[in-house]
ROSE-4610 file (N, C-alpha, C; in Angstrom, 1 decimal, always signed):
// ROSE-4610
residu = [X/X/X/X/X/X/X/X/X/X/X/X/X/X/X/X/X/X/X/X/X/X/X/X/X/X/X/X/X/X/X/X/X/X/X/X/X/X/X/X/X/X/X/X/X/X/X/X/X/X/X/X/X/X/X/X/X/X/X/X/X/X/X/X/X/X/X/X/X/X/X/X/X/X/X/X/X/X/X/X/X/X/X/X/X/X/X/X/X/X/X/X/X/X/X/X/X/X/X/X/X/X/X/X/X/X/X/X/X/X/X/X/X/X/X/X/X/X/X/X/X/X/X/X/X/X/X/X/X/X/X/X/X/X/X/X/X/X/X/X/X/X/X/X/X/X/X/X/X/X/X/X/X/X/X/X/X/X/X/X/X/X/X/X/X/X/X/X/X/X/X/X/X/X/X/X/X/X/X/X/X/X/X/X/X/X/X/X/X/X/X/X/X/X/X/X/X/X/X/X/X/X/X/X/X/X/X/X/X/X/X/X/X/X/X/X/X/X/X/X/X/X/X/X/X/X/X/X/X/X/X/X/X/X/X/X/X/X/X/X/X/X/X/X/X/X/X/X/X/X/X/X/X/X/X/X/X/X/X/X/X/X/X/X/X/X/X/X/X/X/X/X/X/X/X/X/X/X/X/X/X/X/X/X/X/X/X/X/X/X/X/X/X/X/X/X/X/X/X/X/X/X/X/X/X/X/X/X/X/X/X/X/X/X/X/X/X/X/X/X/X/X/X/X/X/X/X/X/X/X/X/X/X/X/X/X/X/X/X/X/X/X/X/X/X/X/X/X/X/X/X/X/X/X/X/X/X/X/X/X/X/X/X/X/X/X/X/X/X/X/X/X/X/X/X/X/X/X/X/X/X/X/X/X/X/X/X/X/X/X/X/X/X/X/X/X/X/X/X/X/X/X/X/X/X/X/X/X/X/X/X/X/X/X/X/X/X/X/X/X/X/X/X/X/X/X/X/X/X/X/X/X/X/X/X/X/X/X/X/X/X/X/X/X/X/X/X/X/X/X/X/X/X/X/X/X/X/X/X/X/X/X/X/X/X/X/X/X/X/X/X/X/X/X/X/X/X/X/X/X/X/X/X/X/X/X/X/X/X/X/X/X/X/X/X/X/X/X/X/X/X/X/X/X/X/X/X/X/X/X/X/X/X/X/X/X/X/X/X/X/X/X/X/X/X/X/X/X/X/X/X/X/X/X/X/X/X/X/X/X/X/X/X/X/X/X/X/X/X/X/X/X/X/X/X/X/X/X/X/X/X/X/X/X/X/X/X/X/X/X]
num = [1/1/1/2/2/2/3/3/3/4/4/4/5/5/5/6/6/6/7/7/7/8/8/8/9/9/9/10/10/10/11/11/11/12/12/12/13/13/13/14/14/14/15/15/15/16/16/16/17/17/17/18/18/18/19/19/19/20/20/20/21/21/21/22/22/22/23/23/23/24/24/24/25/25/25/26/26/26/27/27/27/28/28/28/29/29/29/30/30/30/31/31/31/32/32/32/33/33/33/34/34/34/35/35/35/36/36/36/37/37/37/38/38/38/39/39/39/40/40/40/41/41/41/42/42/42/43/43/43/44/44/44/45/45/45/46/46/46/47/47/47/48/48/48/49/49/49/50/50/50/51/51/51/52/52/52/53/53/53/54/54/54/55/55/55/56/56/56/57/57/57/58/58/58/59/59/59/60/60/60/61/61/61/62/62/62/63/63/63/64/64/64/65/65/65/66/66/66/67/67/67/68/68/68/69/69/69/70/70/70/71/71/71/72/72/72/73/73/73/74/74/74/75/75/75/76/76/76/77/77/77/78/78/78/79/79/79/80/80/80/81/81/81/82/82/82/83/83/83/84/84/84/85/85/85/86/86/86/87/87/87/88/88/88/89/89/89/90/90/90/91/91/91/92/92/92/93/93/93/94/94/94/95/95/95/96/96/96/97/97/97/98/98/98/99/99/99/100/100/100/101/101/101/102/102/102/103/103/103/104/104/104/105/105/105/106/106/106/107/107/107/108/108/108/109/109/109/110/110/110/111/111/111/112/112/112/113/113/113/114/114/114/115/115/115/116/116/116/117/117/117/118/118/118/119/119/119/120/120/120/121/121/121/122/122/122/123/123/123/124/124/124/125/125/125/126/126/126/127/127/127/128/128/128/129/129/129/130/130/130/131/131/131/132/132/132/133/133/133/134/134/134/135/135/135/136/136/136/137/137/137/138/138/138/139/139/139/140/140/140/141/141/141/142/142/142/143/143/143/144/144/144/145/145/145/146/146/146/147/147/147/148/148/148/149/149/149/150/150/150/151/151/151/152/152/152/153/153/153/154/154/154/155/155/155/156/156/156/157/157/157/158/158/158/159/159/159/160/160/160/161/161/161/162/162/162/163/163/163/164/164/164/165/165/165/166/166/166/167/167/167/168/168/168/169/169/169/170/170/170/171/171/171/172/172/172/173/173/173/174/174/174/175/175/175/176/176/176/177/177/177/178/178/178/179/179/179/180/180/180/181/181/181/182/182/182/183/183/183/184/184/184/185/185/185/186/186/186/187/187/187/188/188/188/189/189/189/190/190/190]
x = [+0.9/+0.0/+0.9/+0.4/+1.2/+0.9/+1.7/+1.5/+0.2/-0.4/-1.5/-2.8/-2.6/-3.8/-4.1/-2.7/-2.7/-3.2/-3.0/-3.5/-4.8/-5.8/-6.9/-7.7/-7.4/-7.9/-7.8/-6.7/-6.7/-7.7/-8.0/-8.7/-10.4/-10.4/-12.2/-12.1/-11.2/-11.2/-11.4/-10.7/-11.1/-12.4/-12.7/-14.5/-15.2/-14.7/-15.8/-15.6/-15.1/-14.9/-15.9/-15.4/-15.9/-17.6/-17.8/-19.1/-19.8/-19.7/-19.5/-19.8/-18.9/-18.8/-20.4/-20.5/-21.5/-22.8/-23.1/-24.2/-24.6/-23.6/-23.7/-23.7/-23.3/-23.6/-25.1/-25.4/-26.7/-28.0/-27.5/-28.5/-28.5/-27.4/-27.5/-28.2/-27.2/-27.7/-29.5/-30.1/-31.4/-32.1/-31.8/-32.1/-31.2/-30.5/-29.7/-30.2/-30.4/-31.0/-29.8/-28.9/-27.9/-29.0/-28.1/-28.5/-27.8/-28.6/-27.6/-28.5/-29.1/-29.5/-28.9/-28.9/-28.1/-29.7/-29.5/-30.1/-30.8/-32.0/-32.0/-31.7/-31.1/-30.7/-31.9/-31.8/-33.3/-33.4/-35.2/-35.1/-35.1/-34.5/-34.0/-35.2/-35.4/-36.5/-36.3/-35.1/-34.4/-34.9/-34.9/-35.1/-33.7/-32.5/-31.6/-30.9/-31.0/-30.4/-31.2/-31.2/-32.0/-31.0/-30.5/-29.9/-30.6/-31.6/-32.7/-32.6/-32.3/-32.6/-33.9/-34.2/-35.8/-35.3/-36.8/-36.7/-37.1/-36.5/-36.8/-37.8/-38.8/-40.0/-40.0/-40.9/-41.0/-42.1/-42.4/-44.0/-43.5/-44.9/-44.9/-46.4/-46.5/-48.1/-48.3/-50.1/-50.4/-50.8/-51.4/-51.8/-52.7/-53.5/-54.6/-53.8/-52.6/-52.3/-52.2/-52.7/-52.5/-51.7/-51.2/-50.0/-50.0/-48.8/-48.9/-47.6/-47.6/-46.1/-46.2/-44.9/-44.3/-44.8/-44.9/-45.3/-46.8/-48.0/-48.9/-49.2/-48.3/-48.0/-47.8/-47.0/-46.7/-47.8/-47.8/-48.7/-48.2/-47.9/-47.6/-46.3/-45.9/-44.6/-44.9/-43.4/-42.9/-42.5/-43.0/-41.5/-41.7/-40.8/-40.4/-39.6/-40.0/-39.2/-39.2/-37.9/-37.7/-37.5/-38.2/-37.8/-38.0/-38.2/-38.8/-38.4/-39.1/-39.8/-38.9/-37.6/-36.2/-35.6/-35.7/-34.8/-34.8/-33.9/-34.5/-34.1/-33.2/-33.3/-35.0/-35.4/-36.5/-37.9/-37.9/-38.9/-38.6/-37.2/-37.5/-38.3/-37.4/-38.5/-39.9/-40.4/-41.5/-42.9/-42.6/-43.5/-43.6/-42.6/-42.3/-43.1/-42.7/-43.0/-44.9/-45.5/-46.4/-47.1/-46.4/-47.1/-47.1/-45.4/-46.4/-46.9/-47.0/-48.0/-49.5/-49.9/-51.0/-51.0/-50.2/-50.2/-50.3/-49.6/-49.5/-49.6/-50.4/-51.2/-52.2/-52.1/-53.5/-52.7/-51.0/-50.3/-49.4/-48.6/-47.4/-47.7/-47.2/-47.6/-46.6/-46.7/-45.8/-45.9/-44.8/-44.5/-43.7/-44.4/-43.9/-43.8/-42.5/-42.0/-41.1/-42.2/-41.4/-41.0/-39.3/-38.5/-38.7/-39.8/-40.4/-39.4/-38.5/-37.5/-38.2/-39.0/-40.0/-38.9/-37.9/-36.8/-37.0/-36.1/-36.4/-37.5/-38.0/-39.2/-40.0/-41.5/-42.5/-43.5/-44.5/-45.4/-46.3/-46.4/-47.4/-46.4/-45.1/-44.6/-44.4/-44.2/-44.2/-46.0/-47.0/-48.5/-48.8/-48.7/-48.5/-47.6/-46.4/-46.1/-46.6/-47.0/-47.7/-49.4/-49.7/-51.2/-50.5/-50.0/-49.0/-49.4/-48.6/-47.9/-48.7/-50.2/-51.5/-50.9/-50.1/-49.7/-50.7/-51.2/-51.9/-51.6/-50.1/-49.7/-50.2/-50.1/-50.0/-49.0/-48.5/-47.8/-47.4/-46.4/-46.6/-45.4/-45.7/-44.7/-43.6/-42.2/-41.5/-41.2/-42.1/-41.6/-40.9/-40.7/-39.7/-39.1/-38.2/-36.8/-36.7/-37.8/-37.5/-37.1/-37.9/-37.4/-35.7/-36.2/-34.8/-33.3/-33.8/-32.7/-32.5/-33.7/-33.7/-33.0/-32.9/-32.5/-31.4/-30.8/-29.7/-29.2/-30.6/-30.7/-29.6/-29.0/-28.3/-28.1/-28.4/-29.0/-30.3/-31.0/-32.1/-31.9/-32.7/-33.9/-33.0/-33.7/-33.4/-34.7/-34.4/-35.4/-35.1/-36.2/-36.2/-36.8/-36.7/-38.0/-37.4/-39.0/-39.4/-40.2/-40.2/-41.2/-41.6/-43.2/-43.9/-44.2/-43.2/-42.8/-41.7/-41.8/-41.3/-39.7/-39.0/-37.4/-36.9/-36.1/-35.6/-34.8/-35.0/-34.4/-33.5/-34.3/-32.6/-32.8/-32.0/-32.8/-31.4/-31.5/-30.8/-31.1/-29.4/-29.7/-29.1/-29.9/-30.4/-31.0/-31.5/-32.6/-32.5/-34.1/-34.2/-35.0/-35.3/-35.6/-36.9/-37.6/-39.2/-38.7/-37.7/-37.0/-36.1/-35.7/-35.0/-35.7/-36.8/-38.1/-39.1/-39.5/-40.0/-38.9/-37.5/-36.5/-36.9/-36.6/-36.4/-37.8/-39.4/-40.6/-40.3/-39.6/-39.8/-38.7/-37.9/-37.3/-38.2/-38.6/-39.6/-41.8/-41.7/-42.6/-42.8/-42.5/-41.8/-43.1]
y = [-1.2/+0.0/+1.2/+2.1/+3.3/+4.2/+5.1/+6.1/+6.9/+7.7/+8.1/+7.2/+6.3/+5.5/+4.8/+4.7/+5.1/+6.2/+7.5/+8.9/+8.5/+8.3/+8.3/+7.2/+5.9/+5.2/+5.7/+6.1/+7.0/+7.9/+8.7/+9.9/+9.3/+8.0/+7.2/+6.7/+6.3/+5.6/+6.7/+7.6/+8.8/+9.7/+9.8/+9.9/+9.4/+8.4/+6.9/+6.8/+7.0/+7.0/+8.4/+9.6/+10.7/+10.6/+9.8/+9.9/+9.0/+8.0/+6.9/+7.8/+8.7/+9.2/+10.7/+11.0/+11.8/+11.3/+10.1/+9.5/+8.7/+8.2/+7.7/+9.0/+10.0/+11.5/+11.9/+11.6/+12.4/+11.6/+9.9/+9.0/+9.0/+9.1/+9.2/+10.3/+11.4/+12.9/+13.0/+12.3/+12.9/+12.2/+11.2/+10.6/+10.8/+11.7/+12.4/+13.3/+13.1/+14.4/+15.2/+15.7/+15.8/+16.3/+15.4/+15.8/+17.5/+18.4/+19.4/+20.2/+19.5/+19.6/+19.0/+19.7/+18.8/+18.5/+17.2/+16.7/+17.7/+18.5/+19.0/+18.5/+19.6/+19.2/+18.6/+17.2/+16.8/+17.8/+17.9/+19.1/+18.8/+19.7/+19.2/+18.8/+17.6/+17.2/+17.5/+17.4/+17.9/+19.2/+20.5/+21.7/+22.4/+21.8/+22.4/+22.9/+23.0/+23.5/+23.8/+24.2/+24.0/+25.1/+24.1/+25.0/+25.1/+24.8/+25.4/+26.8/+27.2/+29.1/+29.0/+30.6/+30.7/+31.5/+31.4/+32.6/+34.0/+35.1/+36.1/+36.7/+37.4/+37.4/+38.8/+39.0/+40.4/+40.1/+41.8/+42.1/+42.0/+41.4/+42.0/+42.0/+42.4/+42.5/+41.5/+41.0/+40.4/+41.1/+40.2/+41.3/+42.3/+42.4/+43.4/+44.7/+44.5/+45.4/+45.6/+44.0/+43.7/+43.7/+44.1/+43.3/+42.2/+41.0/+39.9/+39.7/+39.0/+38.6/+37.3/+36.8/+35.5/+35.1/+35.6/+34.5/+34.3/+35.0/+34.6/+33.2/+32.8/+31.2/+30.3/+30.3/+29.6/+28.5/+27.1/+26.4/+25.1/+25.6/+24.4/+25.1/+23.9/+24.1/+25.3/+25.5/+26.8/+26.7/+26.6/+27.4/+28.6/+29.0/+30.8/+30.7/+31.5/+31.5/+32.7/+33.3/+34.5/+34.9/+35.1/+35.8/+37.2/+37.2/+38.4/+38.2/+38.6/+38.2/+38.6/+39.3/+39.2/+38.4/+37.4/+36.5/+35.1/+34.8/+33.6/+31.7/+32.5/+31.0/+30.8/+31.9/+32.3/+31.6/+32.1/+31.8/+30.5/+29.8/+28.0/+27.4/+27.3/+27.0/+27.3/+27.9/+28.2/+27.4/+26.8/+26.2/+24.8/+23.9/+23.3/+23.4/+24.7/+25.1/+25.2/+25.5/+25.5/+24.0/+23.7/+21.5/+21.2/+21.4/+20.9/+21.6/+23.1/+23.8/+23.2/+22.6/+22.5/+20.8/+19.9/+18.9/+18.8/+19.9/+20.1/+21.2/+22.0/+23.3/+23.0/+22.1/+21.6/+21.7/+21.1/+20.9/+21.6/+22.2/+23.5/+24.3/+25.5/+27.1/+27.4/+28.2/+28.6/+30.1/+30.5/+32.0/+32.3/+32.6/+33.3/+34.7/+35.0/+36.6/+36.9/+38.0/+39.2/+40.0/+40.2/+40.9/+42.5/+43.1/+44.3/+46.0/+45.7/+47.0/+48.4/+48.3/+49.7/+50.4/+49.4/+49.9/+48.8/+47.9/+46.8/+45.8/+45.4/+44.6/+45.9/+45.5/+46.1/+45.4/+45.8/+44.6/+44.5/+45.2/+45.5/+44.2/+44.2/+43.4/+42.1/+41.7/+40.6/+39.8/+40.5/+40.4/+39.8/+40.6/+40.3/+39.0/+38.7/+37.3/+36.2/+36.3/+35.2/+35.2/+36.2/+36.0/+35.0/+35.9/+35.2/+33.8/+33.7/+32.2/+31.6/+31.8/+31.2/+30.1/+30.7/+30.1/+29.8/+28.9/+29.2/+29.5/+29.7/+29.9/+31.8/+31.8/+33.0/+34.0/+34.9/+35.9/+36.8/+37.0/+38.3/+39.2/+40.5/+41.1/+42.1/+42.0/+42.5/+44.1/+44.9/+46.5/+47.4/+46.3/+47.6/+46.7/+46.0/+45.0/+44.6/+44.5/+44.2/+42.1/+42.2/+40.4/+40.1/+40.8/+40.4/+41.2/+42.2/+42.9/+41.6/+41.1/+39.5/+39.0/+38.3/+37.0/+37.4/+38.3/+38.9/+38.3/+38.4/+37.9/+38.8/+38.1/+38.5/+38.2/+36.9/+36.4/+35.2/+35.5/+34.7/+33.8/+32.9/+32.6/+31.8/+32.0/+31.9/+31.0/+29.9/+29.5/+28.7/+29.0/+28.8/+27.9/+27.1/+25.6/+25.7/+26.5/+25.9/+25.7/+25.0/+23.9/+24.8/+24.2/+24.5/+25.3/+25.4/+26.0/+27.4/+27.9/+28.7/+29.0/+27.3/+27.0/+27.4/+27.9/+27.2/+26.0/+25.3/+23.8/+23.5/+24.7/+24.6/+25.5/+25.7/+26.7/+26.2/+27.0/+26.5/+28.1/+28.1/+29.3/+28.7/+29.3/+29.0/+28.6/+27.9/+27.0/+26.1/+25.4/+24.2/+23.6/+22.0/+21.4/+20.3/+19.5/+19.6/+18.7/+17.7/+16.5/+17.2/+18.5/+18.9/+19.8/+20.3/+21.4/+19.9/+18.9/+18.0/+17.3/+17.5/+16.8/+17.6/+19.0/+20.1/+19.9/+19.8/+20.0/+18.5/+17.4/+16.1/+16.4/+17.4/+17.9/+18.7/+19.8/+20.2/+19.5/+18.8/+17.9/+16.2/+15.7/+14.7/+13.3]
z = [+0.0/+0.0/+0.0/-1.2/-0.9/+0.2/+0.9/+1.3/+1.2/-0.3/-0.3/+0.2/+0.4/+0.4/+1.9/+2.6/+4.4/+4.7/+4.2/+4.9/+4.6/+3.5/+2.9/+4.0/+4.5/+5.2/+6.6/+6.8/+8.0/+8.3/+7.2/+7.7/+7.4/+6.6/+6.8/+8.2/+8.4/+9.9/+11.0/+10.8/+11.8/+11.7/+10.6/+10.3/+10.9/+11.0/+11.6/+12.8/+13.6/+15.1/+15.1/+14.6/+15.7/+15.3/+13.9/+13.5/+15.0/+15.3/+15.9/+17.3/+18.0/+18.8/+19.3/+17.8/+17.9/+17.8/+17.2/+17.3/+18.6/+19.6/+20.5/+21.7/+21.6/+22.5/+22.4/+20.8/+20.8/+21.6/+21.1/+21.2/+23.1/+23.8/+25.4/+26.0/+25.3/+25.6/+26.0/+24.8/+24.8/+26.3/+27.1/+28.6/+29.6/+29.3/+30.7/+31.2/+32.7/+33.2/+34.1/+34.3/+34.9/+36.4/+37.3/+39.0/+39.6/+38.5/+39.8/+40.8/+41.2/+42.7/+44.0/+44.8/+46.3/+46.9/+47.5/+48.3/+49.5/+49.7/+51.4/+52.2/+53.1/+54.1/+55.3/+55.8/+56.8/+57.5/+58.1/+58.7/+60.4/+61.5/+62.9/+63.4/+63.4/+64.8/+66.3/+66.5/+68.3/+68.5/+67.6/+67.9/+68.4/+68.0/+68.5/+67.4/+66.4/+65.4/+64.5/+63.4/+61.7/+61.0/+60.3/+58.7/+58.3/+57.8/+56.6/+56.6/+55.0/+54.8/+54.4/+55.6/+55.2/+53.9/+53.2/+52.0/+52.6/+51.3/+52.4/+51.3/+51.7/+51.7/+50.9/+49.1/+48.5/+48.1/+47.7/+47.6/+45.6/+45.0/+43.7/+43.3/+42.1/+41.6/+40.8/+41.1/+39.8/+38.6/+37.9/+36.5/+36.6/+37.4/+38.0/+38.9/+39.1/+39.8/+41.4/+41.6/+43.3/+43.9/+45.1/+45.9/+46.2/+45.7/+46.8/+47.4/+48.4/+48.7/+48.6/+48.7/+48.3/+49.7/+51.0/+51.9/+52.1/+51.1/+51.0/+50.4/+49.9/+49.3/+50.0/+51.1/+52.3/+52.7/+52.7/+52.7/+52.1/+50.5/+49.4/+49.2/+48.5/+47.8/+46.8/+46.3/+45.7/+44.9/+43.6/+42.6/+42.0/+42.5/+42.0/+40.6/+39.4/+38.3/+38.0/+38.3/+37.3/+35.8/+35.2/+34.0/+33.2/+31.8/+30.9/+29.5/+29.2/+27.7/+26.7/+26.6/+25.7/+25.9/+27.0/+27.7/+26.4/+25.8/+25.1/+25.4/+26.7/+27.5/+28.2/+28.8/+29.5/+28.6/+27.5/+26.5/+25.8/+26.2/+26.0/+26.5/+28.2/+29.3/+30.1/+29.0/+29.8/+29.1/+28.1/+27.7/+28.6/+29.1/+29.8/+31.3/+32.0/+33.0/+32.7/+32.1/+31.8/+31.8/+31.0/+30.9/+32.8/+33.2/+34.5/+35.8/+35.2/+36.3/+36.1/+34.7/+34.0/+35.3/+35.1/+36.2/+36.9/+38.3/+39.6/+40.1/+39.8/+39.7/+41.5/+41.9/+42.8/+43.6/+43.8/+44.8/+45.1/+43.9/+44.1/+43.5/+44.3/+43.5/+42.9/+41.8/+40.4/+40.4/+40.9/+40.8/+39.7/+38.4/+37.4/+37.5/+38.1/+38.2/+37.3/+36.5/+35.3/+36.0/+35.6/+36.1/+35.1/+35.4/+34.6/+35.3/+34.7/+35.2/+34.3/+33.9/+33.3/+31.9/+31.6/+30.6/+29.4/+29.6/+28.8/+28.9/+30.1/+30.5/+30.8/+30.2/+31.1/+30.8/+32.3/+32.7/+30.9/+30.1/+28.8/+27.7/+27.7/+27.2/+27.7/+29.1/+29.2/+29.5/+29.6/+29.4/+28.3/+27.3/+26.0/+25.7/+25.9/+25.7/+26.1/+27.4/+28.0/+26.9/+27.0/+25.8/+24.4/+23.8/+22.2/+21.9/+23.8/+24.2/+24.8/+25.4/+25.6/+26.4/+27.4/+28.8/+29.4/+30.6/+31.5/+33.3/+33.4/+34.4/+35.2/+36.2/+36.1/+36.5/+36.0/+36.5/+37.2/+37.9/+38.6/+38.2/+38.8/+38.1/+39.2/+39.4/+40.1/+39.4/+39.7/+38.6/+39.7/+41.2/+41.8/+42.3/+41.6/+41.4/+43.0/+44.0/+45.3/+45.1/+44.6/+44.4/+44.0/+42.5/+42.4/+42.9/+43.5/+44.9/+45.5/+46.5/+47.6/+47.4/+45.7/+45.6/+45.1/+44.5/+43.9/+42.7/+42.3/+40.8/+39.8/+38.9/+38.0/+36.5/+36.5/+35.7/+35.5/+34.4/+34.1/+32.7/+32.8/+34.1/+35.0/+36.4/+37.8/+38.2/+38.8/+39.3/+41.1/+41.8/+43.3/+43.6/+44.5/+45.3/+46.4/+46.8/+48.4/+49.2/+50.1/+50.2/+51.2/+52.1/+52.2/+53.4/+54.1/+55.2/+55.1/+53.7/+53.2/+53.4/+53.1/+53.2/+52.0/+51.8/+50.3/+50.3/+50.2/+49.5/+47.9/+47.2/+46.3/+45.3/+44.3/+43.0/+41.9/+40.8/+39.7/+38.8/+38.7/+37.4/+36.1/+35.2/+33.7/+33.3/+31.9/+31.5/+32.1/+32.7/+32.6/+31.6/+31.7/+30.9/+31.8/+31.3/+32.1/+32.7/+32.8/+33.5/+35.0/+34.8/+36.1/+36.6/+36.2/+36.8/+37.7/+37.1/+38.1/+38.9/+38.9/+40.0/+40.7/+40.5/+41.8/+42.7/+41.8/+42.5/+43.3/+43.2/+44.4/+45.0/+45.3/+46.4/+47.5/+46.4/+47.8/+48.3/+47.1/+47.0/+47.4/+48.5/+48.1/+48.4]
């Protein structure tokens, strides 16, 4: 065999592995859920301790223009999601978030909070997307950035779970995906 015809098998053979290699990522990829949640911490039965962080408690509006606070929720579980309607990690997950508020809507409450800074978000624009998008969760809307002051939000989407004693138990920034939005709800739902 000459020379040209080693390089030439060479570089089919090396085709063929990384081909090989990408079809076996994609075909795994699609049933991985990566774990990045930590376990809660149990909570103290003795009374002599408790790590648990409480959440700390902000006022925002619904779409009528109400006040509510986040500890008017207190009861059931929690998930808090920050977003806003430029966000286009935000506007992945939320169709997701929607399938299983539409499931467990009875048992956990779903704080969809627009981060409406009256500049780039406002409550008229992110309103509007949720209609578009014929969501049925509901919204509320942070337009005097006290939430995400609390949580010291930075980036979105930002999402929070806590359970029903108004702990936080864990949160996750960036998109998720509807396999680690129902991990996080059987941490604080169990």
């Amino acid at each position: 065999m000459n020379g040209k015809v080693k390089v030439v098998l060479g570089i089919i053979a090396l085709a063929a592995v990384i081909a090989g290699a990408v079809i076996a990522y994609n075909i795994l990829s699609d049933d991985y859920v990566p774990d990045v949640f930590h376990e809660p911490p149990p909570a103290d039965t003795t009374g002599e301790s408790d790590d648990r962080i409480a959440a700390l408690d902000f006022t925002m509006t619904d779409v009528s223009g109400n006040e509510v606070k986040l500890s008017d929720f207190y009861g059931k579980p929690i998930v808090v999601n920050f977003w806003a309607s430029w966000c286009p990690p935000c506007k992945a997950e939320l169709p997701d978030f929607d399938t299983v508020y539409g499931e467990m809507k009875a048992d956990v409450e779903f704080l969809m909070v627009n981060l409406a800074d009256g500049q780039r978000e406002t409550v008229e624009k992110g309103s509007q997307y949720i209609a578009d998008s014929s969501f049925s969760f509901s919204v509320y809307y942070d337009t005097k950035q006290e939430a995400a002051y609390a949580y010291g939000i930075t980036s979105i989407p930002t999402t929070l779970f806590i359970d029903k004693d108004g702990y936080i138990i864990t949160g996750y920034e960036g998109q998720m995906s509807e396999a680690m939005l129902r991990r996080g709800i059987e941490l604080i739902d169990p």
